[in-house]
C-alpha positions in Angstrom: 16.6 2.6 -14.2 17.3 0.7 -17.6 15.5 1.1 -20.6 15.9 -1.7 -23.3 15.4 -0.5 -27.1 15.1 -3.3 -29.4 15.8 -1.2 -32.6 15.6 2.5 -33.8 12.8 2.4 -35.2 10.5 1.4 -32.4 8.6 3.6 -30.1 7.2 1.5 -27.2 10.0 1.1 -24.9 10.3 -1.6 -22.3 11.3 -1.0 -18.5 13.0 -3.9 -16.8 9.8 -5.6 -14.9 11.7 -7.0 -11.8 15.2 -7.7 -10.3 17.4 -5.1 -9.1 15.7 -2.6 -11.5 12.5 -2.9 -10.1 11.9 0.2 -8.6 12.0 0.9 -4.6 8.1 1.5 -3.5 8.6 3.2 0.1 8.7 6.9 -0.9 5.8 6.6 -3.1 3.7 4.2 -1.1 4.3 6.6 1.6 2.9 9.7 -0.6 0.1 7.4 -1.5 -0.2 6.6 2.1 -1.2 10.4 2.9 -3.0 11.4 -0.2 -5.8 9.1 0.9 -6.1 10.3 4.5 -3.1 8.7 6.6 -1.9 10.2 9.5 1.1 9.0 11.6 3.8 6.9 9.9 6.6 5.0 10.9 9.3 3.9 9.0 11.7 0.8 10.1 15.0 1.3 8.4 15.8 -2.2 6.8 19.3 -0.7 5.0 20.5 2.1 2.6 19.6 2.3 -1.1 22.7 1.3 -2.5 22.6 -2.3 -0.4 20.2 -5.2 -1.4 17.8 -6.0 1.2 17.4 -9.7 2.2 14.4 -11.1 3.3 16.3 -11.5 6.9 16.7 -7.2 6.9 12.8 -7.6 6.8 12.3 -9.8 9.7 15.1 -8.2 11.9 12.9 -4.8 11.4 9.6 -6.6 12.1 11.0 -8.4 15.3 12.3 -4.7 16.4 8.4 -3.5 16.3 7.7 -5.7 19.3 8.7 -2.4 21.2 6.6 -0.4 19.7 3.3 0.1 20.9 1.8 2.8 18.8 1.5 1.3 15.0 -1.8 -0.3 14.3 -1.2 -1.6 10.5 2.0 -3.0 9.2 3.1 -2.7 5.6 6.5 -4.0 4.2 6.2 -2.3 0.2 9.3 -2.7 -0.4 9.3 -6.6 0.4 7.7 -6.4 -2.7 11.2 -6.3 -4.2 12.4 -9.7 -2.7 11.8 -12.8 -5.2 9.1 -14.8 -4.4 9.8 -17.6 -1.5 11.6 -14.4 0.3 8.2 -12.5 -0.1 6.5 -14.7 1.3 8.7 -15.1 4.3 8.6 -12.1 5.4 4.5 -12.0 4.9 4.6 -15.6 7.4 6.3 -13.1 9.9 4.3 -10.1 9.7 1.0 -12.4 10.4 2.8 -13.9 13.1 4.0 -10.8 14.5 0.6 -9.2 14.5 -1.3 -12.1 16.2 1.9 -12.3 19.1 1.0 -8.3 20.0 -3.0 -8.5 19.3 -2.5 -5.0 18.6 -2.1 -4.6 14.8 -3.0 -6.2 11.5 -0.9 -6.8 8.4 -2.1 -5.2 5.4 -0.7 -7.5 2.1 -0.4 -7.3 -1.7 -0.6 -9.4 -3.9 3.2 -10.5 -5.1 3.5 -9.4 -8.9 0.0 -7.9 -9.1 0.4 -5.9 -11.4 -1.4 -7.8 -13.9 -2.9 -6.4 -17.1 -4.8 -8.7 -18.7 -7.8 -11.1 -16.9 -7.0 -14.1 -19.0 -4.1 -14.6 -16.9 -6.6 -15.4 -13.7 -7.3 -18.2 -16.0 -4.0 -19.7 -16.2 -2.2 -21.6 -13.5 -0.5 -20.6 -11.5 -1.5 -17.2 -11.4 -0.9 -15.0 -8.6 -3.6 -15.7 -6.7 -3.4 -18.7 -6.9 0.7 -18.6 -5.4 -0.6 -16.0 -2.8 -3.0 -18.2 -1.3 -0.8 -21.3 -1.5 2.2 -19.8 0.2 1.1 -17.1 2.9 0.4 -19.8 5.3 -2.6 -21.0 7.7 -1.4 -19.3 10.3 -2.7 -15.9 11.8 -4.7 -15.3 8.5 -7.1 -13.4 10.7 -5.2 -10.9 11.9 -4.0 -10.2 7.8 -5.8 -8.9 4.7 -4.9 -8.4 1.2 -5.3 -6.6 -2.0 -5.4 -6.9 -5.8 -5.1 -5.5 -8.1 -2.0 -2.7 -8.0 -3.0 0.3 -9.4 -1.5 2.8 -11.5 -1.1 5.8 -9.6 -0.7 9.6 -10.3 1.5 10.1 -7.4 4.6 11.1 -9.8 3.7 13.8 -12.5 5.7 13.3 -16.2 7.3 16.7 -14.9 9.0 14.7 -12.4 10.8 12.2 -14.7 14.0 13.4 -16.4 16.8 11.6 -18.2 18.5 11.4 -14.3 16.0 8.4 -14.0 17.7 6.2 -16.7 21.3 5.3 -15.7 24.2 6.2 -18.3 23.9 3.2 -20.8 20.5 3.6 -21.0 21.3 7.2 -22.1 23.6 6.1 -24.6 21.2 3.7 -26.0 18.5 6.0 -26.3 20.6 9.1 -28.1 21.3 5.6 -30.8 18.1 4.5 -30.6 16.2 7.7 -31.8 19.0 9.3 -33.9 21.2 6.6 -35.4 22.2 9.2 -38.2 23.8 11.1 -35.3 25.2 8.7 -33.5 27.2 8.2 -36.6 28.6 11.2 -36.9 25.8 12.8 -39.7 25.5 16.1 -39.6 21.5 17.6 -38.0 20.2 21.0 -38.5 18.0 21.9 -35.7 15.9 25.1 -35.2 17.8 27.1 -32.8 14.7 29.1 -30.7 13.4 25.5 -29.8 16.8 24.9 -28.0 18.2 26.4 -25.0 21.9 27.3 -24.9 23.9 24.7 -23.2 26.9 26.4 -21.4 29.4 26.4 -24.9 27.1 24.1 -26.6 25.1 25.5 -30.2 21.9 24.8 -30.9 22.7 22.3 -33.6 25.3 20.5 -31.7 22.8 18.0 -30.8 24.8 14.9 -29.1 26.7 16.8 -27.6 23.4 17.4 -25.1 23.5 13.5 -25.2 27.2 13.7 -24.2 26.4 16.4 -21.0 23.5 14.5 -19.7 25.5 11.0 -19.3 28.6 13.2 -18.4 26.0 14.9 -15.5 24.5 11.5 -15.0 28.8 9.8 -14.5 30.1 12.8 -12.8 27.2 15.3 -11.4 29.7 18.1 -12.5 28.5 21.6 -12.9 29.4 23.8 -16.0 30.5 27.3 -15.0 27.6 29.5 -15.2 25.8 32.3 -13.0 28.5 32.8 -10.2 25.0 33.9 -8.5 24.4 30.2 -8.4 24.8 28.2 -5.8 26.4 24.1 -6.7 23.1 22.8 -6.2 21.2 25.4 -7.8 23.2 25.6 -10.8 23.4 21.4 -11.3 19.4 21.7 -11.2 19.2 24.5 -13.6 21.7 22.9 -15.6 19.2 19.6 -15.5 16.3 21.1 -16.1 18.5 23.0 -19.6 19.2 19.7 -20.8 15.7 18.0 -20.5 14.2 20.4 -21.8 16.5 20.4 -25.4 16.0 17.2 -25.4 12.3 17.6 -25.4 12.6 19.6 -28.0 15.1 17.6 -30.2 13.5 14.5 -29.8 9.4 13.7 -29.7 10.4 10.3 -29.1 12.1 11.2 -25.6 8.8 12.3 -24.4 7.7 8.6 -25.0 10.5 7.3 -22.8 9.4 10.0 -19.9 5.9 8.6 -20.5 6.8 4.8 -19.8 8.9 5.7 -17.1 6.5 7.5 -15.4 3.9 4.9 -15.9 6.2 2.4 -14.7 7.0 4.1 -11.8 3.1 5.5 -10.9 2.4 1.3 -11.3 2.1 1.1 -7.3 1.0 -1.8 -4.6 -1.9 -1.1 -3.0 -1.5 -1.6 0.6 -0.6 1.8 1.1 -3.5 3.6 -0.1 -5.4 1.3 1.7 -3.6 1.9 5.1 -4.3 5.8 4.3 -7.9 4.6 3.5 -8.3 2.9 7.2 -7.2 5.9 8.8 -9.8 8.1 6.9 -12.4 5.9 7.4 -11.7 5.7 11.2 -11.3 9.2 11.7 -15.1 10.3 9.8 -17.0 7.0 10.9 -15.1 4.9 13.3 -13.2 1.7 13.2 -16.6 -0.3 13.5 -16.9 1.0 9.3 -16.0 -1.1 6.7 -13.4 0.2 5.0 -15.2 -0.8 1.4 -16.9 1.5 -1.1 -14.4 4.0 -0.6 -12.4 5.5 -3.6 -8.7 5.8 -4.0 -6.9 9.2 -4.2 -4.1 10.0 -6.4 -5.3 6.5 -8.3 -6.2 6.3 -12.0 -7.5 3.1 -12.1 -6.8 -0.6 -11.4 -3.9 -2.4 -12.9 -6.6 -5.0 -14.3 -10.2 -4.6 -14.7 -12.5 -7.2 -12.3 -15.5 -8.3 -13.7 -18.2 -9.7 -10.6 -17.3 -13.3 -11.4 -13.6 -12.4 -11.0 -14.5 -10.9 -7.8 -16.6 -13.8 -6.4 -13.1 -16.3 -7.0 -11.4 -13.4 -5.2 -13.8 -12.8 -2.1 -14.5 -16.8 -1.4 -12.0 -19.8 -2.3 -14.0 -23.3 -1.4 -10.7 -24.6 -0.7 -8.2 -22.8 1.1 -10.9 -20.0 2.1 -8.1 -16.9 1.7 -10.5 -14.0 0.8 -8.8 -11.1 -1.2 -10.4 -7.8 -1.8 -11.0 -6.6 -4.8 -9.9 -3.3 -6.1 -12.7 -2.2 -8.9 -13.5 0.8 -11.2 -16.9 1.5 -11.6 -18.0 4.2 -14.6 -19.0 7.5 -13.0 -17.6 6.5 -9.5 -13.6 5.8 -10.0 -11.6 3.5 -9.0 -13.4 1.9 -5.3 -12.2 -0.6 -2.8 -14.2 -3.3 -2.9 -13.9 -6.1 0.0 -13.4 -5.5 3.5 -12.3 -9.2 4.4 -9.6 -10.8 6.4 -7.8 -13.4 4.9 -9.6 -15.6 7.3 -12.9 -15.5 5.0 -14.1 -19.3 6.7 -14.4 -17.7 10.0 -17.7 -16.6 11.1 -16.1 -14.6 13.7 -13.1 -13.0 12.0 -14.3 -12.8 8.1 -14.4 -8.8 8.3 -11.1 -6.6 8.6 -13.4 -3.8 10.8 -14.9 -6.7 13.2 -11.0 -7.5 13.4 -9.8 -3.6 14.2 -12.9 -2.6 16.4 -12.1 -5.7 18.8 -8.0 -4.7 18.9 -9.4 -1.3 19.4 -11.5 -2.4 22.4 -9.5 -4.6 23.6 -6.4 -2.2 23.5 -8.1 0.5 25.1 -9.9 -1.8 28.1 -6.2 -3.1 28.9 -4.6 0.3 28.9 -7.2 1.8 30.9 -7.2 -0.8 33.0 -3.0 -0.1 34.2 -4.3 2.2 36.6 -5.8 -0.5 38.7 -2.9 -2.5 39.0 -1.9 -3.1 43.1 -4.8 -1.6 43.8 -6.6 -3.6 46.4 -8.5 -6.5 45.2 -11.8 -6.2 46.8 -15.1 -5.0 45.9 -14.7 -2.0 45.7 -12.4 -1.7 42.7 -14.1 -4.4 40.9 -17.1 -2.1 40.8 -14.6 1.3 39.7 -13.8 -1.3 36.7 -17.2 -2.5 36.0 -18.1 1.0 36.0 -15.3 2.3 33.7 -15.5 -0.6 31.2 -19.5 0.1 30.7 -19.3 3.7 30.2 -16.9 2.7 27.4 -18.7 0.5 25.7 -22.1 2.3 25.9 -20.3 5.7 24.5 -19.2 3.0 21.6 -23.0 1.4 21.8 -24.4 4.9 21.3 -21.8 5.5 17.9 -23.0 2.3 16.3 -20.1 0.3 17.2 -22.2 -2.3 18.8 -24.9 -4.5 17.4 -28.5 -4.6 19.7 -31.3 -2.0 20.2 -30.7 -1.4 24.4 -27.0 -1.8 25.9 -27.9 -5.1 27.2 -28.3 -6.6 24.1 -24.5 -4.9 23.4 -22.3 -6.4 25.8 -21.9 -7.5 29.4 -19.2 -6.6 31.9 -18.5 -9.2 34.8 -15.9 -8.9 37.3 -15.9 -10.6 41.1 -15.7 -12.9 43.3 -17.9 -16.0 42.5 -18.3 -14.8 38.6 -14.8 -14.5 37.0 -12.7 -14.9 40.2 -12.1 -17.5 43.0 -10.8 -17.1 46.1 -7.3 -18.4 44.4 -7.7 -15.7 42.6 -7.4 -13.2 44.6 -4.9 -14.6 46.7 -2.5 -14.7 43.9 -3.2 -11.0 42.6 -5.4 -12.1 40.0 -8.4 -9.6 38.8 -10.6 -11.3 36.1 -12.4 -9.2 33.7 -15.0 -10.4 31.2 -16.1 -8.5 28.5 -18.7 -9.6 25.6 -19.4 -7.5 23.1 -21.9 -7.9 19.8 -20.2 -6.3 17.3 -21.8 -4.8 14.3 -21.0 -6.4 10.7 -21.3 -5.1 7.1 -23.9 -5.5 4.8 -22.0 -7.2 2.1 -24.5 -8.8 -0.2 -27.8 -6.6 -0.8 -30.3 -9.5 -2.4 -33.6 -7.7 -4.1 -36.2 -9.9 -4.8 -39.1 -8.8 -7.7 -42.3 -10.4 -7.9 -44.7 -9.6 -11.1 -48.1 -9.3 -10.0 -51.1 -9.8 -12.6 -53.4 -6.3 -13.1 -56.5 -6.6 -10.7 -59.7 -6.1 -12.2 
């Protein structure tokens, strides 16, 4: 990672915001993934780390899913990374892939969400604005999406060394926060607030300098314990040279600080994916999953107010919905929206209405397999009426469907003269049909208060 220092004397560093030294987000997306309740988690190899991924290494891994039955949500974090027409590909074919299968929805962020002031939702074009102009009108219910990204506590300050800057960085920073010693003045240190260094003294400052970038080049080991293993003795010898620099420098813990803010600044999918999992597994799919907080999150990137949340939830043009990701004093930071990104449809507006009927449907069709050949006559059309009701009352009974007696709930037909002709069944056909009344979230509460004048 590069660090840019203007001058010596300045203390806020800046990290490079995007480009190749924009950070990878799969290995912390994935830890952010679990922390908030995700279970199983599969991960579609698009290339190594030292290779740039193209937007076509996206698309190639997203075609190779059609195989793959078990995934319900599909995230691409490290799309992220792509520039912005790129992005946006790749988000066209994770929609369309979804709707193709009927099996999965996309969870999206917002590209460069990472925003930290609201005036920029005034400005145009602003990212939400981009978003919803370039994702498409295709398979938006089948899709939802996030913002703001959040910054995260997923990588403690303990975790960042010097190892995360590269070697000119390094360089520039020994400059940077001791130009005396860079030119060769001489510095009296303390020695008990310095480690010893292999053959280095405790006033030989740059020459820590010169072993971290020569570590950082070579990954050599000095000759120390023989007790040691390579690996052992390279992290020890790490851990020796961090720490004098700690000590030499205040300064350097500011550089540790804004890397590990940088890096902790996370999408928001992935928490969320983690979020639908725990939410499924204590209430049931049929739950919005809204008015939840976020593990392993200190707070949102940018802080909504409820009218920045009302242009996020409902656009009068496009009608893209976006949920909002809010903090809320004494509660933390809460997920707040459980649309699809088809928030015009009256049928598809929620993301759990959207899972609960993939999950029904899903589950009739597989249980439904053991049918197949099985002669078409009345007799199995009853075994599957049968079957399909006792599912959908055990779901009736959990609160996944709307009405106060199961007919009200749904309605299983199946035979000859109802969903089948005689065609039909001459040409192997068994016609099942399901309606269901799903239930829906309470998204607006509206109080109403009435003064009433003192009776005498």
């Amino acid at each position: 990672m590069a660090v840019t220092f203007p001058d010596a004397a300045r203390t806020s560093f800046e990290l490079a915001p995007e480009g190749d030294e924009s950070p990878f987000y799969l290995y912390n997306a994935v830890r952010l993934f679990y922390l908030n309740g995700g279970s199983t988690c599969y991960i579609v190899s698009v290339g190594d780390y030292d290779a740039t991924a193209t937007a076509d290494d996206f698309l190639n891994a997203i075609e190779s899913l059609v195989y793959e039955q078990d995934p319900t949500m599909l995230l691409c974090p490290d799309a992220l990374r792509l520039n912005q027409a790129d992005y946006y590909k790749v988000v066209q074919q994770m929609l369309a892939h979804c709707e193709n299968l009927q099996s999965r929805v996309a969870i999206l962020d917002v590209y460069r969400g990472a925003m930290t002031k609201s005036s920029g939702l005034a400005t145009t074009p602003n990212p939400i604005s981009v978003f919803r102009d370039n994702v498409g009108q295709n398979a938006l219910k089948y899709g939802t999406a996030y913002f703001p990204w959040v910054n995260s506590s997923v990588t403690a300050e303990s975790d960042i060394t010097f190892l995360n800057l590269d070697a000119a960085s390094l360089g520039l920073l020994r400059d940077s926060l001791n130009p005396a010693q860079a030119a060769g003045a001489s510095v009296t240190v303390v020695e008990a607030k310095v480690p010893k260094l292999g053959a280095a003294t405790a006033d030989d400052t740059e020459n820590i300098f010169d072993q971290a970038i020569t570590l950082l080049d070579n990954a050599t080991v000095v000759p120390g314990n023989p007790l040691l293993t390579a690996a052992e003795a390279l992290d020890a010898k790490r851990t020796a040279i961090n720490n004098s620099l700690l000590a030499l420098y205040p300064s350097y813990s500011l550089v540790i600080k804004s890397v590990a803010r940088y890096v902790n600044t996370l999408p928001v999918a992935s928490a969320m994916a983690g979020v639908y999992t725990s939410v499924d597994n204590s209430r049931g799919v049929w739950k919005a999953p809204a008015n939840v907080s976020l593990n392993a999150v200190v707070s949102p990137t940018l802080s909504l107010s409820d009218k920045n949340q009302d242009g996020l939830n409902i656009d009068a043009v496009s009608g893209k919905s976006i949920n909002a990701i809010r903090s809320f004093k004494g509660l933390g930071v809460l997920v707040w929206g459980a649309r699809t990104l088809d928030g015009n449809s009256q049928d598809w507006k929620y993301i759990n209405v959207r899972r609960t009927m993939i999950m029904i449907e899903q589950s009739i069709k597989l249980a439904a397999r053991a049918y197949v050949f099985e002669p078409n006559d009345a007799n199995t059309w009853s075994t599957v009426k049968s079957m399909i009701d006792s599912f959908l009352f055990n779901l009736w009974k959990q609160g996944a469907l709307a009405g106060s007696a199961p007919a009200d709930a749904y309605n299983v037909s199946v035979g000859l003269g109802s969903t089948m002709t005689a065609d039909d069944v001459l040409n192997g056909y068994l016609n099942v049909t399901v309606l269901v009344a799903l239930v829906r979230p309470a998204e607006f509460i509206v109080l109403t208060f009435q003064q009433q004048m003192q009776k005498s």
